[in-house]
Every structure is written in structure tokens, then in C-alpha cells.
N, C-alpha and C positions, 0 to 999 in steps of 0.2 A: 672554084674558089681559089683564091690566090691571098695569101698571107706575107707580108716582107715586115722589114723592122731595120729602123735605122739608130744608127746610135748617136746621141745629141752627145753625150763624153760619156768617163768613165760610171758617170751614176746614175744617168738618164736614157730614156730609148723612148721613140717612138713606134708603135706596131700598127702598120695599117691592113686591114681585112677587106679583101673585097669579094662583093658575095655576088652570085649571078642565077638568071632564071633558073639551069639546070640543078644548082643544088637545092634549090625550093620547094617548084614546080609538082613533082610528081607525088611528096606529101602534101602539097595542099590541094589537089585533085582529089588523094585519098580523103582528105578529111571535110571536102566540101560533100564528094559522094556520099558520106556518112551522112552528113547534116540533111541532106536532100532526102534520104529514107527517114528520117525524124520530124523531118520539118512541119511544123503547124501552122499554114500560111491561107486563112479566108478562102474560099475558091476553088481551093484546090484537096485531093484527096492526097493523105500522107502517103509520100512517097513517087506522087507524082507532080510534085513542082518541078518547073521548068527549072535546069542549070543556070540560063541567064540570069533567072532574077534569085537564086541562090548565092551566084556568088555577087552579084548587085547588096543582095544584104549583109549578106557575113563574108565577103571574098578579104575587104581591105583590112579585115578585125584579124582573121585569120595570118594573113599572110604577113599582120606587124608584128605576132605573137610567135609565126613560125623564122621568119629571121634572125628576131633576138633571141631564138632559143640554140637556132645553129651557130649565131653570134657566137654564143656563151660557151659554147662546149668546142669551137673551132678553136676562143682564143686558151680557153684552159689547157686543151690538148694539146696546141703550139708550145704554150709556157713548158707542159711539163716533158715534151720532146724534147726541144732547144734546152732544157733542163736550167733555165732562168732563173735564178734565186732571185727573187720581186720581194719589193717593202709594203705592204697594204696592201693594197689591190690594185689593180689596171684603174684608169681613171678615164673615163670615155671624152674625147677633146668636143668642145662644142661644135655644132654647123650650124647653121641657117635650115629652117624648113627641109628636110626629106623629102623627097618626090618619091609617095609607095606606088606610082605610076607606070616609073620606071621598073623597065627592066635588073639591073643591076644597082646593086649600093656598097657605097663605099662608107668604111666605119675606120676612125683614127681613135688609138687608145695610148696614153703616157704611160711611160713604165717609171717606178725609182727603184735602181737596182743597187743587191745589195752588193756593198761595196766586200776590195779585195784587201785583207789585212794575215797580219801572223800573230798571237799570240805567244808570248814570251813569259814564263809562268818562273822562272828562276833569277829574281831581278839583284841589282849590284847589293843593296840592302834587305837586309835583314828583318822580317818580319816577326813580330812578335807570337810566339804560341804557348798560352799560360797552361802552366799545371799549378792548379790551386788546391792544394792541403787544407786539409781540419787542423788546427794547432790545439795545443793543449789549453790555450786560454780560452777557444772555442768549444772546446768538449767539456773543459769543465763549467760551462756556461750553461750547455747544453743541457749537464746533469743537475745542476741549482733548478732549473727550469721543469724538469719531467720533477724530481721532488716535491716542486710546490704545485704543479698541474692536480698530482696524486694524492697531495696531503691533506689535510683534516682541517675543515675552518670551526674554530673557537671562540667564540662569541665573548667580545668586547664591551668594558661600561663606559671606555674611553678613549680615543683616537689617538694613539701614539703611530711614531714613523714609516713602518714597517705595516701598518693597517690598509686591508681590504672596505673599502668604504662604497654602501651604497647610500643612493639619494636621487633627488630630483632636480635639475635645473631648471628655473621659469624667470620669465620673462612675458609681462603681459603684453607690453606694447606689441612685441614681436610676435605673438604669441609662440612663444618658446616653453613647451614645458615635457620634457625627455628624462626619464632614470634611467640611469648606470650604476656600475662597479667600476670604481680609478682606485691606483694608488698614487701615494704623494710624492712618488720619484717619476712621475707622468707628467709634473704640471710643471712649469716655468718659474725658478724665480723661489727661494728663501722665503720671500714675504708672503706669499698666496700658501704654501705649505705650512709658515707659521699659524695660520687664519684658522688651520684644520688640527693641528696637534693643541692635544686636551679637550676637544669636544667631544660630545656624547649623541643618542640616539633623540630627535625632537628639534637640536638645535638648528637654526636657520643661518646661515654664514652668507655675505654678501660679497659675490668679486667681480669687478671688472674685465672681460672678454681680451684686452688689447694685454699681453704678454700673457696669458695663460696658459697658453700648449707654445711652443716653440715651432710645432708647423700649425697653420689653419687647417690641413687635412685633418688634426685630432681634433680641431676647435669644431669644424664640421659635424665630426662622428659623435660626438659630445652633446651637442647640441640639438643635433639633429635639423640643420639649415642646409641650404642650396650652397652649392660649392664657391656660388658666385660672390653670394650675400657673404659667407664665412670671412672672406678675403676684406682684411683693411675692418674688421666689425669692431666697432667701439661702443659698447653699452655694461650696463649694469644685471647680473644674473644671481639670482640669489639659489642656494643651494640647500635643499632639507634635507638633513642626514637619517635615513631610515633604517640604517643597520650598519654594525663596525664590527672587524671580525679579524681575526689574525690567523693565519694560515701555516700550521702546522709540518714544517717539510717530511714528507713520509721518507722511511728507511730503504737503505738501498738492499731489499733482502729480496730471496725467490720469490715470494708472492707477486713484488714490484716486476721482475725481472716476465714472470710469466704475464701478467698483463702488459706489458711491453711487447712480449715476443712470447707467443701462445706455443712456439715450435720446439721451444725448451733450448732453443738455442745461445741461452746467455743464462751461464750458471755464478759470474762472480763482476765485480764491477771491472775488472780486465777486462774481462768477455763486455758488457758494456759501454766502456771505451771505446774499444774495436768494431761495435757492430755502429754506434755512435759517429767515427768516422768514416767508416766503409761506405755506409748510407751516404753521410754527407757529402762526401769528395765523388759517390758516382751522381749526384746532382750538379756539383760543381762543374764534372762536364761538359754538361750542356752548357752552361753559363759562358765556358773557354772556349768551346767547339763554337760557339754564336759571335764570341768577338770575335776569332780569327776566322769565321767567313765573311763577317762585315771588312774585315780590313784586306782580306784579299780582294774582296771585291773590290775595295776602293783604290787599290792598288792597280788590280785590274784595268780599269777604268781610267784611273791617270795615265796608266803606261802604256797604253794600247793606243795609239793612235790612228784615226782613219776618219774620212771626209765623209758626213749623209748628204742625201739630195733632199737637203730644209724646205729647198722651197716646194719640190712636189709635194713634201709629206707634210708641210703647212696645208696642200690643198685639198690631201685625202683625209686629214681631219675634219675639215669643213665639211667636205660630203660624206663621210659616216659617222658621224655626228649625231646624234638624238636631236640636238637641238640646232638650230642655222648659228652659225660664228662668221663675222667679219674677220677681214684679214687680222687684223689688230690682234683680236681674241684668239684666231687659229692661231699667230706667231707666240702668243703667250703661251697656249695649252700645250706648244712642242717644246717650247726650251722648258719647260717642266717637265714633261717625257723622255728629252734628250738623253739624259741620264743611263733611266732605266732601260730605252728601245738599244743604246750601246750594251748594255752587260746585256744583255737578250741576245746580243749577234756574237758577242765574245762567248756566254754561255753554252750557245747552239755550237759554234766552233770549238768549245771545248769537250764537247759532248758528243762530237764526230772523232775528232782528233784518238779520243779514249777510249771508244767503242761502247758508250753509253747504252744500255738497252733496257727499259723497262717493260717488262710483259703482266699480263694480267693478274698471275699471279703471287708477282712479287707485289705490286697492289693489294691484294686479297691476304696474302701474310701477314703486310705491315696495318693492315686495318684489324687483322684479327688479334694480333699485338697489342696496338694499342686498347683496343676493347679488354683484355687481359687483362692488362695494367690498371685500368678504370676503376674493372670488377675488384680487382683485391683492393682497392681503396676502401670498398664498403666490403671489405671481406668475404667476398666469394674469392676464394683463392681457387678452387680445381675446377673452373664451367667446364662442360662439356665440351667436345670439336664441333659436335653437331647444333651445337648452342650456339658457339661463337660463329659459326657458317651463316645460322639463319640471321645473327645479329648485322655482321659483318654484310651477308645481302644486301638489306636495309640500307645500312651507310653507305653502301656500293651503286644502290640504285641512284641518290641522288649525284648526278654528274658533276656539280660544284663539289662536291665531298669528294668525289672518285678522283676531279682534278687535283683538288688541293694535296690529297694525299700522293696522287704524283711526282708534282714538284717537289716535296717532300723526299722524298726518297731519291731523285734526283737531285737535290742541294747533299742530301747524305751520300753519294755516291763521287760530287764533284769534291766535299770536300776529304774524302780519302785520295782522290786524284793530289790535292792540296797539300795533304802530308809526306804525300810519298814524293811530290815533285818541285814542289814551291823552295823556295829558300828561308828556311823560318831559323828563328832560336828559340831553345825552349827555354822558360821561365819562371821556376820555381815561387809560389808566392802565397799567404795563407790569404782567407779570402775577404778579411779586411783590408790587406796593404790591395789587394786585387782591387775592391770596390773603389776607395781612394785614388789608386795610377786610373784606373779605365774612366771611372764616373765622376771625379773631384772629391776630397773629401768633405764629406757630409755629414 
């Protein structure tokens, strides 16, 4: 066997393999002998058919089967000698007809290699890393909120401001007909709110769909229509008030404070306060941790410069593909992978560069974590190890889960690489001016 490989430039190679009788031969001897002890051929007793017409029937099956399998494992072994960083896979160049007649065969396979670039993680500008605070207009928001979650509904003869109101919405055409609970600081609009202050339990009030909620997502929820239909709905819905009730803010005392927090860990509205923010702002990190991975990556990305070989890996699309693609549709489906296949080689590169190493059972911790966390949502706070092992199994067994929680852990890892190495500023900010600068305000 003889392997060579020429390089077409920097991102391309051709590898040709040429395969001859000797490296064959002596397995497919072995394996026609086999067949010839098995074989159930009319005329003859098992075991004693003739060679000649053994390998007459299964000789040419055999030996297309045993090439391409030495094929396979000569060019994998080159690759990872020659220690090749390849984009996709080898892509076998066409021929004309195979002569499996011959003695020897010759097989040409395209490489797209990956390309050679540096990574520069300290750029001239300054990238943003928000630290978002709870403010005090947020906590005390916070607490208006857990008060009326908590408090006592008091049964109303008449819908004033501040009322809990249930009812029906219907609409025949459409057939619309959903009950809720709104209040009137939910609806759009002076006028649709006056509609509702001073009515009582039986009345039928009628409003118009087009300015009622200010997003179509409540007008949806409300309704209870297709997200599609919701959008742009202009009709008439009439609304039967079946109960009105006002909502009693309960007292900020220990009863409150223990149904909040069972651990007796909030003895005064301070403690409150405190435990109010602490919560919040360690949610808030993820929120920060998420934009400043997205912006280094983009940063990433912009700044990283380096050339692919488009057009092979236009053609390894096509052929692993699920479905057959024209050139046309190949060129499209990679400028929309472009993207991502670049931060995948800057990622791998930053994950050598920093000694990235996930083993199994930093998988296995971080899935028994999150299973932890799950649990005390529904208040099992102390499961067992042996609990969350056999849970954690489970989630481990299925391989989509086992990856995702890889990458995971691996985006957690790069971006402590990101803090410690990047050129950020930090940015104090509570997490409405946050929502407004990142998302627009809304």
C-alpha cells in the first residue's frame, strides 16, 4: 500500500491511496475458505464445494467489501499520523468505472484543511461585562408583589380600580369563549378601563380586541387564540363579569416571612430586603454571564481572521446531507454555517490553548447539580447522593443530554478563560437600565 498527498494550497490536499494484491489477498482467502465450509450450493455437500466456483459467486462481493474497508482504516490512520486537522470528512474524488479485475486500485480522496490562525482574546476595545444590581425600586416592587400574592381576596358588589376581576370572553363568530382573572392596570387605554369601573357581578360589557392589551401576546393569553390569529385581530368580545374582589395586601410579619422562607432565615423586613436581593442579583448573573459570552463571541468572530476551503466544504455538505442539495442550495446552507463552523475552530483553539479538559465526571457533578436545583423547586431540598446518582444515570444515559451538558460546561469554563483574559469593563447597572441598553427599551 502506498499513501501520498499533495497539497492543492494552504486549505486544500489531495490524498491518494493505492491499494495492491498483497494487502487483500490473504484476507480474502481467509474469508472465501470460511464461505466454502458454510456454503449451500445444489450438488454439492457442505463443505465441499469447489474454490473455483466459491470465489465465482462471492469472490467479486467479497473483495469490493474488503478494500473499502482497508480503504477506510488506511486513510483514518494516515490522517491521524500525519496528524491532519481535516474540516468534514475526506470526500472520495469521482472515477469512471473500477476495474475489481485488477489487480491493484487506485482511490483519490480531497481533504479541506483546517486552516492556520492566532487568536487574540485582548482586543484594543473594551468590552462590556455587566454587574446588574437589585435597586431599591426593584425590591420594593418585589415586596408590593409577595404582599398581594399572600393576601386575602374580599369580595366586591362593585368594580372599582384596584379590582381583581373574573369573567368570560366570547365571541361567537370566532368561537372565542375563555375565563380569566385581569386587572385594569393590564388593559390598554383610559377608555376600555372606564368600561369596567362601577360594574358589578352579571354585567356584560362589550370591547373591541384592537388596543386592548398593548402586546398581542396578552391579547392571545386572554383570549385564548393562535398566536397567528392574535396578531392585527379586530373584532368585537363581550365580557361577563362573574366575580370582583379586592385583594387584601397581607402584613409583612413572621408568619409571612416563614412561608417565604421555611429555614427561619428572614426574621425582619431587612432580612427580607436582603434575602430579596441576594436572590435576585444571583439570577441576574446569568443574564450578564449570557450577554458577555455572546459578545465575545462576536467579537470573536469579527476579529479573528482566517480563510475556509468554501468550496470543498460546499461539497461535503451535499454529500452528508440527509437530503441531495444543488450547488445553489449547498452555497446557501454554508454561508449560513459560516458563522458558527468559524467560532467552532476559534473555540477548539481556545480550548487547547487553556488546557480545557472535561472528564466524566465533571459531567456527572454538573448534572447532579442541576437535578438538585430542579428538586428544591418542588421542595425536596436534601435528596439523597444515591438518589441523585440513579437520577442523574438516566440523564447521562441519553447521549444528546450527556452532550448538551458538555458544551455546557465547556462554555462555563471558556468563559472564566474570558474574565480572567479578555479586555472587558465592568458595568455597574440595575436591571432595568440593563434591559433597556442590551434589549431596547420596552
Amino acid at each position: 500500500m502506498n499513501i501520498t498527498r499533495e497539497n492543492i494550497d494552504a486549505l486544500n490536499a489531495v490524498v491518494k491511496v493505492e491499494i495492491v494484491k498483497e494487502d487483500y489477498s490473504e484476507k480474502i482467502d481467509k474469508i472465501l475458505t470460511d464461505y466454502r465450509k458454510t456454503a449451500n450450493i445444489p450438488g454439492f455437500r457442505k463443505g465441499h464445494v469447489p474454490m473455483g466456483m466459491v470465489k465465482k459467486q462471492y469472490g467479486k462481493a467479497v473483495l469490493v467489501d474488503e478494500v473499502n474497508k482497508i480503504l477506510q482504516e488506511a486513510l483514518n490512520k494516515y490522517l491521524s499520523e500525519e496528524k491532519l486537522d481535516v474540516l468534514g470528512q475526506p470526500l472520495p474524488k469521482a472515477q469512471e468505472g473500477i476495474n475489481w479485475d485488477a489487480d491493484a486500485f487506485t482511490f483519490e480522496f480531497e481533504l479541506g484543511l483546517t486552516p492556520e490562525f492566532e487568536v487574540e482574546l485582548k482586543g484594543d476595545k473594551a468590552i462590556t461585562q455587566y454587574n446588574i444590581v437589585a435597586d431599591d425600586k426593584m425590591i420594593d416592587e418585589q415586596i408590593e408583589n409577595i404582599k398581594k400574592q399572600y393576601g386575602k381576596l374580599i369580595p366586591q358588589d362593585v368594580i372599582e380600580e384596584d379590582s381583581e376581576i373574573t369573567g368570560t370572553f366570547k365571541n361567537e363568530e370566532k368561537e372565542i369563549e375563555n375565563t380569566i382573572t385581569l386587572t385594569l392596570d393590564k388593559l390598554k387605554g383610559k377608555a376600555n378601563a372606564k368600561k369596567f369601573v362601577g360594574s358589578k357581578v352579571g354585567d356584560v360589557i362589550t370591547l373591541k380586541t384592537k388596543g386592548l392589551y398593548a402586546d398581542d401576546h396578552d391579547l392571545m393569553n386572554a383570549l385564548k387564540v393562535a398566536h397567528d390569529d392574535a396578531h392585527g385581530l379586530e373584532i368585537e368580545v363581550t365580557f361577563t363579569i362573574s366575580e370582583v374582589n379586592k385583594r387584601e395586601a397581607a402584613d409583612l410579619d413572621q408568619e409571612l416571612f416563614d412561608k417565604l422562607f421555611a429555614d427561619g432565615s428572614v426574621k425582619s423586613v431587612s432580612d427580607l430586603k436582603d434575602k430579596i436581593k441576594e436572590d435576585a442579583e444571583k439570577q441576574f448573573v446569568q443574564q450578564a454571564d449570557q450577554k458577555l459570552l455572546n459578545d465575545i463571541t462576536e467579537y470573536l468572530i469579527e476579529s479573528t481572521k482566517f480563510d475556509l476551503p468554501a468550496e470543498f466544504l460546499q461539497k461535503w455538505i451535499q454529500a452528508s446531507g440527509e437530503t441531495a442539495l444543488d450547488d445553489a442550495a449547498a452555497k446557501e446552507e454554508f454561508e449560513k454555517s459560516e458563522k458558527s463552523m468559524r467560532y467552532q475552530l476559534i473555540e477548539g483553539k481556545l480550548i487547547t490553548a487553556n488546557n480545557i479538559q472535561i472528564t466524566m465526571d465533571d459531567i456527572k457533578d454538573h448534572a447532579k447539580n442541576m437535578i438538585k436545583a430542579q428538586m428544591a423547586q418542588f421542595g425536596q431540598m436534601n435528596p439523597s447522593d444515591e438518589e441523585l446518582e440513579g437520577i442523574a444515570a438516566r440523564v447521562l444515559g441519553n447521549q444528546e443530554e450527556a452532550r448538551r451538558i458538555s458544551e455546557q460546561i465547556v462554555s462555563q469554563r471558556l468563559l472564566e478563560v474570558y474574565k480572567e483574559k479578555a479586555n472587558l469593563e465592568v458595568k455597574e447597572v440595575t436591571y432595568e437600565n440593563f434591559v433597556k441598553e442590551v434589549y431596547g427599551d420596552k
